[in-house]
C-alpha distance (Angstrom), angle and dihedral (degrees) to the residues before:
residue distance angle dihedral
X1 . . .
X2 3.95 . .
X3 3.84 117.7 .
X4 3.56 117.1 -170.1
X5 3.87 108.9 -112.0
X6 4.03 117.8 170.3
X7 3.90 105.3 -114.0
X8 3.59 121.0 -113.8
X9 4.01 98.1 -127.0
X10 4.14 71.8 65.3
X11 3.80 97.2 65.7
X12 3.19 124.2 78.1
X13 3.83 112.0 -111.0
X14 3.59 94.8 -122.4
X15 3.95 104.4 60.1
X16 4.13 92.1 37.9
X17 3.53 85.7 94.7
X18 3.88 92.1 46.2
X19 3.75 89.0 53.8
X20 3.73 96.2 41.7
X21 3.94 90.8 53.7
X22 3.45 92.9 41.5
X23 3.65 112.2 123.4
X24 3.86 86.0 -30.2
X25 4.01 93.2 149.1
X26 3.86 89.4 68.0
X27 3.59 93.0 51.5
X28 3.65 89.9 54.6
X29 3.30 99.2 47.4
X30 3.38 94.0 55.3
X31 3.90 91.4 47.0
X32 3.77 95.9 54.0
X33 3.54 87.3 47.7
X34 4.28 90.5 52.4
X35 3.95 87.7 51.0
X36 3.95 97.4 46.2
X37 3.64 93.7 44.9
X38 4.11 143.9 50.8
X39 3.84 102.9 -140.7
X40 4.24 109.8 12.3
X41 4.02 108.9 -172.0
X42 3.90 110.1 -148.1
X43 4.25 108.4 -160.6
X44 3.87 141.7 140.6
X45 4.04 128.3 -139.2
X46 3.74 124.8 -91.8
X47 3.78 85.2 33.7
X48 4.18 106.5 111.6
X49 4.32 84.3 -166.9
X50 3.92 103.0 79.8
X51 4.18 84.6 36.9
X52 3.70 87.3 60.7
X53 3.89 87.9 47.7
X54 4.03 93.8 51.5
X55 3.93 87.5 41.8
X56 3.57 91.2 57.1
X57 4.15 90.8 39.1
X58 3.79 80.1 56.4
X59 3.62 102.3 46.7
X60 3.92 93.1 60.9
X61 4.02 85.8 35.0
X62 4.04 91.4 -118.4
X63 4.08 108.1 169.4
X64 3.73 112.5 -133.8
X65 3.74 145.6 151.1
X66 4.06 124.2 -96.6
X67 3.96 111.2 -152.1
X68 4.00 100.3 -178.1
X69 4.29 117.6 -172.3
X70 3.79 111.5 -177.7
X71 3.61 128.6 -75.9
X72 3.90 138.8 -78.5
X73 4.17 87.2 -63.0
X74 3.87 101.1 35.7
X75 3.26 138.0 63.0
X76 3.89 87.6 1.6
X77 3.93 98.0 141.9
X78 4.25 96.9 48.6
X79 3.97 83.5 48.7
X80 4.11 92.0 49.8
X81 3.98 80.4 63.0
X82 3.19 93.4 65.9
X83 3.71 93.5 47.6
X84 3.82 90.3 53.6
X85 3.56 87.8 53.6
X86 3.72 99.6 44.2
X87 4.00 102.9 31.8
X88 3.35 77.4 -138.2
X89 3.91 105.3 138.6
X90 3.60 105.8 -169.8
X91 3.76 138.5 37.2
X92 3.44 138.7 -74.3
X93 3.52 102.7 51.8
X94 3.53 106.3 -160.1
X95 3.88 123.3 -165.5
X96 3.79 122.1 -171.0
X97 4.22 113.8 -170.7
X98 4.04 90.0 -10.6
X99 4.41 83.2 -51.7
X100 3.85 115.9 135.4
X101 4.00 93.6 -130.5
X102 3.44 98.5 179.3
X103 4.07 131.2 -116.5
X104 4.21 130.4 -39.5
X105 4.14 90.9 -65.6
X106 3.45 92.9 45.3
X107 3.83 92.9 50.8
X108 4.35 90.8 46.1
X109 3.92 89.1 44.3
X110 4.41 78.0 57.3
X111 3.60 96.4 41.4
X112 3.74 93.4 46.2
X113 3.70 86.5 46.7
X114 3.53 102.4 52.2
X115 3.66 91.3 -122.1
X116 3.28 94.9 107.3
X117 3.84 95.6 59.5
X118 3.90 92.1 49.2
X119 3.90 89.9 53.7
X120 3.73 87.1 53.0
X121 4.03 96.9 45.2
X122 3.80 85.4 40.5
């Protein structure tokens, strides 16, 4: 998979620093969370999407982590970061085993697969 990322030799040298720092802490947040846990759900309030995903964590009694930032008004620029760094458009952000699985469907289309339990015994 290519995604579409403006080159660096296309910045100009003195905002790559700007964009580098930019929101940075969220991003590694959300990375130490990845690498200290198997299945890390990424959602924001008023959102009934990464819910459903901890609902159906719950309902097969799956441990995870719960990173919350704000809700549709707040907080809205530090979670675009994460979006920018994902490609990820939409929230939750669910990662199994360090994986990018998707959203709340794609996680119950995994469960309801049995995927999802192989990536956690594997």
């Amino acid at each position: 998979m290519t995604r579409s990322v403006l080159d660096e030799a296309s910045i100009h040298p003195a905002i790559r620093q700007t964009i580098t720092d930019s929101h940075a802490d969220i991003v590694r947040e959300v990375q130490d969370a990845i690498a200290s846990n198997k299945v890390v759900v990424v959602g924001m309030t008023q959102n009934p999407f990464p819910r459903k995903a901890r609902k159906a964590l719950d309902a097969i009694s799956a441990p995870y982590k719960y990173l919350e930032y704000g809700s549709y008004l707040g907080q809205w620029k530090r979670r675009n970061a994460l979006k920018m760094w994902t490609g990820w458009p939409t929230f939750p952000m669910i990662f199994v085993n360090g994986v990018l699985v998707g959203g709340a469907n794609d996680l119950q289309r995994l469960i309801d697969s049995g995927e999802f339990a192989r990536m956690i015994a594997g």
